[in-house]
ROBAKE-947828 format. One record per residue: residue in one letter; x, y, z of N, C-alpha, C in turn. Coordinates in steps of 0.05 Angstrom, whole numbers, padded with zeros to 5 digits, always signed. Layout:
! residues N
AXYZXYZXYZ/...
***
This chain:
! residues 312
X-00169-00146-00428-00156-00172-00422-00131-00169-00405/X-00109-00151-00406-00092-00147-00387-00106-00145-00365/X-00124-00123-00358-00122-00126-00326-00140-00146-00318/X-00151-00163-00330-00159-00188-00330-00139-00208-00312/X-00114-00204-00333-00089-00223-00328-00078-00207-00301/X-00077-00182-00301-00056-00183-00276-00075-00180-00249/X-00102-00183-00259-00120-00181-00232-00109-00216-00218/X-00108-00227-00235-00110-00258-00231-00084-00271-00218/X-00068-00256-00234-00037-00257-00231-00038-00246-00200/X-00051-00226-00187-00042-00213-00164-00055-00231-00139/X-00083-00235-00151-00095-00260-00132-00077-00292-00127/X-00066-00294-00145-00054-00317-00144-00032-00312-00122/X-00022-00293-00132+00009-00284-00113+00008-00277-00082/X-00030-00257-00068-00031-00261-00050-00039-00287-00040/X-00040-00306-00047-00055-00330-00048-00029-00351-00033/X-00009-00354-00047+00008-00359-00045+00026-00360-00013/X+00028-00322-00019+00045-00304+00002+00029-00313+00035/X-00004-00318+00031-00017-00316+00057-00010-00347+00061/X-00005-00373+00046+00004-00389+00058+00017-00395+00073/X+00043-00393+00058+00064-00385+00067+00080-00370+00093/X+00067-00350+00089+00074-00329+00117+00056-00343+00140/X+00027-00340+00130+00008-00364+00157+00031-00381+00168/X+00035-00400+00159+00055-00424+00165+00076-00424+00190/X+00086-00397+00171+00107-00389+00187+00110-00382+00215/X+00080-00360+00214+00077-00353+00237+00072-00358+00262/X+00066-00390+00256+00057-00412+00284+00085-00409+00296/X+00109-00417+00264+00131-00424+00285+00140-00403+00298/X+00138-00375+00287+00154-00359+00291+00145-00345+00324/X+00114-00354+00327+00111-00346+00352+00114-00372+00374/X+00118-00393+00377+00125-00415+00388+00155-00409+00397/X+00166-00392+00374+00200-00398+00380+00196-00371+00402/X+00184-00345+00397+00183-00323+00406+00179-00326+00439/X+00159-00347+00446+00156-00357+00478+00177-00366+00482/X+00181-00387+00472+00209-00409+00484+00231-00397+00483/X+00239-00374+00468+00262-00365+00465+00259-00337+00492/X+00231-00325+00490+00233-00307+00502+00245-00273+00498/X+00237-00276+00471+00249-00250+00452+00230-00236+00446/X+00228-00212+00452+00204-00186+00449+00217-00181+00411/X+00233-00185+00399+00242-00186+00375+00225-00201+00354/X+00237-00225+00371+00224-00254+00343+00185-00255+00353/X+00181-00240+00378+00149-00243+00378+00137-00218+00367/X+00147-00190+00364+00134-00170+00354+00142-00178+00322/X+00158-00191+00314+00162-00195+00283+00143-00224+00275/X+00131-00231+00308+00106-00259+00299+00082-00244+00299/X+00088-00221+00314+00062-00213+00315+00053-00183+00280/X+00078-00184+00276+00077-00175+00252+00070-00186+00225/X+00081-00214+00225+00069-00224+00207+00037-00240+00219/X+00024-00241+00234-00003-00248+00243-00011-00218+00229/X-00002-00189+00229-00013-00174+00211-00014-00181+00180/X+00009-00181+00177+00015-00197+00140-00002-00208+00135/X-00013-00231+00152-00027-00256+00142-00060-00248+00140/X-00064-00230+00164-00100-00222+00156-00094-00200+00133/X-00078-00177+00125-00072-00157+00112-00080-00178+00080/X-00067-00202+00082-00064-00217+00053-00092-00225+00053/X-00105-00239+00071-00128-00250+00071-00153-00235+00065/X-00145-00207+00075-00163-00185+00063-00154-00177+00038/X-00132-00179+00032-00131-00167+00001-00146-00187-00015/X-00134-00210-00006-00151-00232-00028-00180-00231-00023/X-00195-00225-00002-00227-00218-00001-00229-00199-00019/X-00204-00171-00014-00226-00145-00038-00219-00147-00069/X-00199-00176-00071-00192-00182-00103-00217-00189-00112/X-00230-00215-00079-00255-00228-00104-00280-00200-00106/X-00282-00197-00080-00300-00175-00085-00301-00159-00116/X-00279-00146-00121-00274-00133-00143-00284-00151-00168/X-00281-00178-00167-00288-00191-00186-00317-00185-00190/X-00335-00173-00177-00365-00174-00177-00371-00150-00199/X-00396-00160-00215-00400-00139-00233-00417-00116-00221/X-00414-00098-00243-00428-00069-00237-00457-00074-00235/X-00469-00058-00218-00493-00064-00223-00511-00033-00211/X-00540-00034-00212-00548-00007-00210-00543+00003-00192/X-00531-00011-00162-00538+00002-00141-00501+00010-00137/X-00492-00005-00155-00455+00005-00156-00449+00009-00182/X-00450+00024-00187-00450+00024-00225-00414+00018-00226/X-00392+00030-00206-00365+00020-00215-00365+00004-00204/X-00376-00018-00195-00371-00050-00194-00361-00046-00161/X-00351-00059-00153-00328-00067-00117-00311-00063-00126/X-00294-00046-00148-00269-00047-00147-00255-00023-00125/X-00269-00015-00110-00268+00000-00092-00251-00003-00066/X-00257-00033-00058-00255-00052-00046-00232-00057-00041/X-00220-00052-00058-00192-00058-00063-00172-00040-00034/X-00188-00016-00044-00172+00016-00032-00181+00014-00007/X-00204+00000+00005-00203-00007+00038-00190-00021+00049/X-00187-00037+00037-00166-00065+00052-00137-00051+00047/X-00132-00035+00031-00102-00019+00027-00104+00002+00058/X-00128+00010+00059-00133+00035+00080-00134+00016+00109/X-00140-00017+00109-00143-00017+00127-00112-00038+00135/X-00096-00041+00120-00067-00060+00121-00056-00027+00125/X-00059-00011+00119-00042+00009+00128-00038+00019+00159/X-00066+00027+00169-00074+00030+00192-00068+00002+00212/X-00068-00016+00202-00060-00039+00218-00021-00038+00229/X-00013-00029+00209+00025-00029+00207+00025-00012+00226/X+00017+00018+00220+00010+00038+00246+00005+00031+00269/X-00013+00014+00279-00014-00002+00311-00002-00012+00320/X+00012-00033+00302+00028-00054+00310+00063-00040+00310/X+00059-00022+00304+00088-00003+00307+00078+00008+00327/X+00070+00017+00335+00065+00034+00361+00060+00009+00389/X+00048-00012+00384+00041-00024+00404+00075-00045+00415/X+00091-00040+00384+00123-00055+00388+00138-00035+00404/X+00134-00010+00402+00153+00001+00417+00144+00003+00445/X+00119-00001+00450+00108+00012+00479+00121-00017+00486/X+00126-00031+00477+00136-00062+00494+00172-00060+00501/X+00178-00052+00472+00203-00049+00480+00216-00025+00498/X+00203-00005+00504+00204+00013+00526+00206-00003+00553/X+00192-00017+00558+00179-00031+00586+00206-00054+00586/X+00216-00063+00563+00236-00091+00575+00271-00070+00576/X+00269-00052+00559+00297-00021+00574+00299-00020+00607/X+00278-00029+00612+00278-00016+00651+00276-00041+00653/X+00274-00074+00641+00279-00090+00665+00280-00121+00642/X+00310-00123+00633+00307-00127+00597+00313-00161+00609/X+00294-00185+00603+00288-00204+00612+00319-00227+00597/X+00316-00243+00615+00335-00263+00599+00323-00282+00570/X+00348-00280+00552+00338-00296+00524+00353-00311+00519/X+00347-00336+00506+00362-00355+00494+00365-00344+00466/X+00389-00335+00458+00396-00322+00441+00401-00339+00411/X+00413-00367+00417+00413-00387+00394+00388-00389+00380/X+00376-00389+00400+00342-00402+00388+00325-00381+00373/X+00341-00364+00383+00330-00329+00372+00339-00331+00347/X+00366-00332+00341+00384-00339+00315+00373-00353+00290/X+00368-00375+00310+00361-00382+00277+00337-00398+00272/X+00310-00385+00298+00288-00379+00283+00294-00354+00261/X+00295-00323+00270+00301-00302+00258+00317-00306+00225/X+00331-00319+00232+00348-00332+00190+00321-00339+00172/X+00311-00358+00191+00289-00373+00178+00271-00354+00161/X+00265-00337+00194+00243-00318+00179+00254-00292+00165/X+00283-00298+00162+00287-00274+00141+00289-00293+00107/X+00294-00321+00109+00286-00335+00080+00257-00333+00078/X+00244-00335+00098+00214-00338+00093+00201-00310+00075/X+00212-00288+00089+00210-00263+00081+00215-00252+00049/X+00241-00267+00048+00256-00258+00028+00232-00273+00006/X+00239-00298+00008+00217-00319-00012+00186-00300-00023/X+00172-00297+00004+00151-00286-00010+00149-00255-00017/X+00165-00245-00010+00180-00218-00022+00184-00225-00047/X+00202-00238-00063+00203-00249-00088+00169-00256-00093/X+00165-00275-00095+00139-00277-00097+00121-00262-00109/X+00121-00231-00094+00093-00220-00094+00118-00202-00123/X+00140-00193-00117+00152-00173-00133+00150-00187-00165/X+00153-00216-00171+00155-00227-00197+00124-00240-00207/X+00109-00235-00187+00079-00236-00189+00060-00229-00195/X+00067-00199-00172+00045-00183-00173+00048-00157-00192/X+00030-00138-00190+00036-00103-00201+00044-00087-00168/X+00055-00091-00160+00063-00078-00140+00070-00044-00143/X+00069-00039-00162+00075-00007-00179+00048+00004-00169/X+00029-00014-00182+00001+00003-00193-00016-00004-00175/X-00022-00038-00165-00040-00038-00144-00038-00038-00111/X-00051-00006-00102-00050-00007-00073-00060-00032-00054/X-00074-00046-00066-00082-00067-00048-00048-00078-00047/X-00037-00091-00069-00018-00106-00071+00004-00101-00057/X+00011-00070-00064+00033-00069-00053+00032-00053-00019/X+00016-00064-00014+00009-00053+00020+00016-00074+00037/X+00006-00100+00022+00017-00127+00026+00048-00127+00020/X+00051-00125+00000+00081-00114+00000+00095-00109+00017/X+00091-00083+00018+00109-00069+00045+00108-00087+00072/X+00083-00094+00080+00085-00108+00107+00108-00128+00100/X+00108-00147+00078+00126-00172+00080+00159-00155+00081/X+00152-00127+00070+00181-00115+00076+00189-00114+00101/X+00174-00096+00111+00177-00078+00142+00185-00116+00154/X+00169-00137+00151+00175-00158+00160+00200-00167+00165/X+00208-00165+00133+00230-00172+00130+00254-00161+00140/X+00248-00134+00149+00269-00124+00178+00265-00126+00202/X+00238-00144+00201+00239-00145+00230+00257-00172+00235/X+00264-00188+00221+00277-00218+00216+00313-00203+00216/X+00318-00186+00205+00341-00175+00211+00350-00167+00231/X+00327-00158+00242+00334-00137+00272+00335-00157+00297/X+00321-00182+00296+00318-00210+00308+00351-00217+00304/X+00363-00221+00279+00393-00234+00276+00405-00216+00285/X+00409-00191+00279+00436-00173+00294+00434-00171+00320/X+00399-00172+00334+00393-00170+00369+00407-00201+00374/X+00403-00222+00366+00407-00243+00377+00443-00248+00369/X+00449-00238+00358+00483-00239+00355+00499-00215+00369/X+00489-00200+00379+00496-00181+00402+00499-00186+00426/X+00472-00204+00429+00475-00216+00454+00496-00242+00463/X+00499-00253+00436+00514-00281+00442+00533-00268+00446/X+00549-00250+00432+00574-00240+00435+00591-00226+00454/X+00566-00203+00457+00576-00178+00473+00549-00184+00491/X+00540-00194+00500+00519-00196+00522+00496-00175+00525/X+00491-00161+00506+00485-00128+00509+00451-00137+00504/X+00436-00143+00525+00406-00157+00532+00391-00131+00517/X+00397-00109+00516+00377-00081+00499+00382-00083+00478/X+00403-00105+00457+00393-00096+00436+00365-00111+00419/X+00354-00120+00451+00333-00137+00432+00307-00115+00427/X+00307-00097+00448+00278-00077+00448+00297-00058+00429/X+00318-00054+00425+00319-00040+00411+00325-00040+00376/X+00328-00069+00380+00324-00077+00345+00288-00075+00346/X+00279-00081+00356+00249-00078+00351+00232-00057+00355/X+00240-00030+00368+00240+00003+00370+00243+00009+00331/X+00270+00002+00325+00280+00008+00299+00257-00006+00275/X+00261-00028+00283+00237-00035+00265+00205-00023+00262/X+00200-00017+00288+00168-00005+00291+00178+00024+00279/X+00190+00036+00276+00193+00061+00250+00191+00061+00226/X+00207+00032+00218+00205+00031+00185+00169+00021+00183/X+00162+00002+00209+00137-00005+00203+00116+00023+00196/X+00122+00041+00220+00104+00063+00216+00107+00086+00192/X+00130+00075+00189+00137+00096+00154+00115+00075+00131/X+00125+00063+00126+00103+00047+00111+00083+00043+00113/X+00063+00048+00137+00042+00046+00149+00027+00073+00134/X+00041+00101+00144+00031+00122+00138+00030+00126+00107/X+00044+00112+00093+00049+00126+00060+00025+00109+00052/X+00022+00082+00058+00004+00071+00046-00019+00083+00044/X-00028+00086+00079-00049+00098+00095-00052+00132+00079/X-00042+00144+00067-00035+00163+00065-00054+00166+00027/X-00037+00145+00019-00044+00149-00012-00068+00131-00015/X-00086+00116-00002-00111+00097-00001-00121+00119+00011/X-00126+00145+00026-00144+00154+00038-00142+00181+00012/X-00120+00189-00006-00119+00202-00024-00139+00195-00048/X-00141+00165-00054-00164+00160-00069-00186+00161-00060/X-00200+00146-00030-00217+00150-00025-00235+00186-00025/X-00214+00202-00019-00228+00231-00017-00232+00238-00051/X-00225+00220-00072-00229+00220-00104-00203+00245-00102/X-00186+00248-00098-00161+00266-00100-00146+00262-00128/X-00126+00267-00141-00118+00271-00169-00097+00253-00166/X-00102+00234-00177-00073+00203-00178-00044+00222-00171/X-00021+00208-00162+00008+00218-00169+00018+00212-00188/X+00007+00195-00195+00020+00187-00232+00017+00212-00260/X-00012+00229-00241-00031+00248-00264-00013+00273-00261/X-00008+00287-00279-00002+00310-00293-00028+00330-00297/X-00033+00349-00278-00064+00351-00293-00057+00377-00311/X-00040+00392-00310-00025+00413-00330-00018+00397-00351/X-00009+00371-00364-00008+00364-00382-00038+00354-00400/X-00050+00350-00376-00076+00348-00390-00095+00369-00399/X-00087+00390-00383-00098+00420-00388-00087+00426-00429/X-00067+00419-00415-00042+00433-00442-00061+00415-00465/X-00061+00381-00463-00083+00365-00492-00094+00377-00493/X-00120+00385-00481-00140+00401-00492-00137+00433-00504/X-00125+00441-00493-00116+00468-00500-00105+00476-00532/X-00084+00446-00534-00071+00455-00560-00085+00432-00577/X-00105+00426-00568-00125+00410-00604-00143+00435-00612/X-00143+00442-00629-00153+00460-00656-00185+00448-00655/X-00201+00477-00643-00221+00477-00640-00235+00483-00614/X-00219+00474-00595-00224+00478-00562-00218+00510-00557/X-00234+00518-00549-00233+00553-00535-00225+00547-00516/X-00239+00531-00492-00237+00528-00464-00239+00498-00446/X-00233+00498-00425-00239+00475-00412-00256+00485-00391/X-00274+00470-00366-00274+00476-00351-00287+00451-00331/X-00293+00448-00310-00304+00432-00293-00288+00410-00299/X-00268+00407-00290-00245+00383-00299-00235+00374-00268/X-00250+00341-00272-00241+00321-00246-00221+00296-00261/X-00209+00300-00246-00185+00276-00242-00196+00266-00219/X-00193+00229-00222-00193+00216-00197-00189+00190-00203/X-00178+00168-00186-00181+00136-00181-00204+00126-00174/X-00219+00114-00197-00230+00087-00182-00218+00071-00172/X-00206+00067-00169-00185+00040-00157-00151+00042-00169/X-00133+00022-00157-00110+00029-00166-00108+00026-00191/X-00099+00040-00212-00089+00035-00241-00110+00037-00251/X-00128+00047-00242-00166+00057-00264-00165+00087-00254/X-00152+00102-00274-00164+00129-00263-00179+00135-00288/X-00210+00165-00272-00220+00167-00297-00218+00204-00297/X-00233+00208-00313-00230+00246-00321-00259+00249-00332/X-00268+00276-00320-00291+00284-00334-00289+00312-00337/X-00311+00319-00353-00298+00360-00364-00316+00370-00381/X-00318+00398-00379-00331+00405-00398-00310+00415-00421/X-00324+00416-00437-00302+00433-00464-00322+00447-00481/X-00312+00480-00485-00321+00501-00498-00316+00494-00527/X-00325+00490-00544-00314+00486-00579-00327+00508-00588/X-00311+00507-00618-00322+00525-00630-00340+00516-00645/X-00363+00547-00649-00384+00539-00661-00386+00532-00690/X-00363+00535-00703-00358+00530-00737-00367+00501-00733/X-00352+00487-00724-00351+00457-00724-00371+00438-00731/X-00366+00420-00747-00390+00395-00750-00393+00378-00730/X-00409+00361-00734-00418+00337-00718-00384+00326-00722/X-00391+00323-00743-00361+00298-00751-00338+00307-00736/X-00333+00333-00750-00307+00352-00737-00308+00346-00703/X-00335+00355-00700-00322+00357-00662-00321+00325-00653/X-00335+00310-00660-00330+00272-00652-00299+00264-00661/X-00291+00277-00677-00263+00274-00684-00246+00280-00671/X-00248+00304-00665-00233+00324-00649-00241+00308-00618/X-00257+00302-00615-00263+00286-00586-00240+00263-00581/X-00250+00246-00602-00232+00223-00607-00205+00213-00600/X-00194+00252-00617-00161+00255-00616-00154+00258-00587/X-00170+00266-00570-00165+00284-00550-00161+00249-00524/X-00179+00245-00531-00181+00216-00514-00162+00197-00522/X-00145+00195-00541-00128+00184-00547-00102+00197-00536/X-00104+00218-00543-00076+00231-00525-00084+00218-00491/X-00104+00224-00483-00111+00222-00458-00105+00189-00436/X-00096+00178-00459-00108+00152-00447-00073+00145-00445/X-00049+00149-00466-00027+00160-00465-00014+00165-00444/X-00040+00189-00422-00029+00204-00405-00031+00189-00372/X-00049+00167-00378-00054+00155-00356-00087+00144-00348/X-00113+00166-00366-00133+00156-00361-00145+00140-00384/X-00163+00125-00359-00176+00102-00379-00206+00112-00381/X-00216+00121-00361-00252+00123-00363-00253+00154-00374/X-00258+00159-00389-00262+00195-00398-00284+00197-00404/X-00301+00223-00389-00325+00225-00400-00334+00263-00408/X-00335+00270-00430-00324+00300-00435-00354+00310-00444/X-00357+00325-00438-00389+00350-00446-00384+00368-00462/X-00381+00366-00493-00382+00394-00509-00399+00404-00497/X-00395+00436-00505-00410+00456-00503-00393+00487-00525/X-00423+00502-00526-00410+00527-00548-00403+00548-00525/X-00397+00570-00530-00384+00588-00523-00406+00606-00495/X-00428+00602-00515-00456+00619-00503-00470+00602-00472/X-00448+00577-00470-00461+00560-00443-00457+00567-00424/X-00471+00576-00399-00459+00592-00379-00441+00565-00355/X-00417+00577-00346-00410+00574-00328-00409+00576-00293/X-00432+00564-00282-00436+00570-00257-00432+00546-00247/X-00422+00550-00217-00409+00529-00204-00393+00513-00207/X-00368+00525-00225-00347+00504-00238-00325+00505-00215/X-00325+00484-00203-00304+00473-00190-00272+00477-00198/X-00263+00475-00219-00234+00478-00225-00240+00486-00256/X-00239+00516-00260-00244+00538-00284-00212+00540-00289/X-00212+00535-00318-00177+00549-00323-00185+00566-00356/X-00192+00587-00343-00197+00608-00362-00173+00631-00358/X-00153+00623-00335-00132+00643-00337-00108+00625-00342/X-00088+00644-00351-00060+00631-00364-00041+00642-00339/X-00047+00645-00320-00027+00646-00289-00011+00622-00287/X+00015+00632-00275+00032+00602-00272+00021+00599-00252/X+00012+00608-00226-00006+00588-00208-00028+00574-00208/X-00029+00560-00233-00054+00541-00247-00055+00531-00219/X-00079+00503-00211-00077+00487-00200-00075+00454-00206/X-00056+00443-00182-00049+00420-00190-00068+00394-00192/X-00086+00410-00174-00108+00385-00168-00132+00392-00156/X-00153+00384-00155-00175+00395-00162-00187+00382-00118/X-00208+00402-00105-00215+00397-00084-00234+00393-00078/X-00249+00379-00102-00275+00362-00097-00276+00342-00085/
***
């Protein structure tokens, strides 16, 4: 039932945010012509990312809503982690395609109406701020990559609305026509920092890689010190989606043990486990006499260079 609630909770919030920002963006690129600011139009053309970035998250929310079925046994919650992979790779372009512009107006930096620059740019730093609030008292922005990929863009946004007010009060003041490519240089960095981490940790699930939240030495260590376990071995950590990770493994027990004893001893182990961060666990007793061939991540040695994470 929670992630029920905050699935719903998060759809609502991008629901909201893509209004909103949509809205904005008519004006914000209207003012961007008339004003004639490579600033207030790469920060229009940033939020025209925001706004499909939200529109796709809210596609892979409903998607996710779809049940499992034979031909996807974990359901579309998958779905989620593309539209994170693909709002990431989007921030990445649109940072690169802001500076190749602001390069080009350094050698020949056009005239701006700097008022009009002013206080569209306020606007769109309330606009920013608002659904910034929004998604932060709304959403899980911690746990879900979809969410908070949307996130970040309304951030990175939200400096691009800054870098619009200090370029356009530079110019009124001190006349200095570069600091408009170059408030928007500055901003296409924080865009492309954000771009890459997203892009970075959505392509970390996709390869099924070991969460950052996971400890897999602490998980080594549960099994190790419940009474009855000899060994572990073939042990995957990975995300189905953000905030669903699951674990699978074999475990060596000893052969004294009952039915009861080792279901018990299972039990305890999945309860510590769940503690630690996973929800889906799926574990394979086995006795001592089972052979080990082709185990992916074996920790039959007590070396401090265990491994952190597994390269399946």
């Amino acid at each position: 039932m929670g992630n029920d609630h905050t699935h719903s909770a998060n759809k609502k919030t991008l629901l909201i945010s893509f209004i909103i920002i949509t809205g904005f963006m008519f004006i914000e690129v209207i003012g961007g012509v008339f004003t004639n600011s490579l600033a207030l139009l790469s920060d229009a053309g940033h939020m025209l990312s925001d706004s499909i970035s939200l529109a796709v998250g809210l596609l892979a929310f409903k998607f996710g809503e779809k049940a499992a079925n034979y031909n996807k046994t974990y359901g579309y919650k998958r779905f989620e982690i593309l539209a994170a992979v693909f709002n990431g790779v989007t921030l990445i372009v649109i940072a690169i395609f802001i500076s190749y512009e602001a390069v080009q107006r350094f050698t020949n930096p056009p005239e701006i109406a700097s008022t009009g620059m002013l206080i569209i740019g306020f606007i769109g730093l309330l606009i920013n701020i608002l659904v910034a609030w929004i998604i932060m008292r709304g959403g899980d922005t911690k746990e879900n990559l979809n969410l908070r990929a949307a996130f970040l863009h309304v951030l990175s946004d939200m400096l691009g609305s800054v870098g619009a007010i200090v370029a356009a009060l530079l110019i009124m003041f001190l006349e200095w026509g570069w600091a408009d490519p170059l408030a928007s240089i500055i901003v296409a960095i924080l865009v492309l920092i954000s771009g890459y981490r997203v892009t970075k940790e959505s392509v970390n699930v996709l390869m099924e890689g070991t969460p950052s939240n996971i400890n897999i030495e602490d998980i080594i260590s549960t099994f190790k010190n419940t009474p009855g376990v000899i060994d572990i071995h073939d042990l995957h950590v990975w995300s189905i989606t953000s905030g669903q990770n699951a674990l699978s493994c074999h475990v060596v027990i000893n052969d004294n043990l009952t039915i009861q004893e080792s279901q018990k001893m299972i039990n305890e182990i999945e309860h510590e486990l769940i503690h630690l961060g996973i929800g889906h666990i799926t574990i394979q007793m086995e006795n001592d006499d089972h052979p080990h061939e082709n185990t992916i991540l074996c920790h039959n040695q007590n070396e401090e260079s265990s491994p952190h994470h597994d390269d399946h």
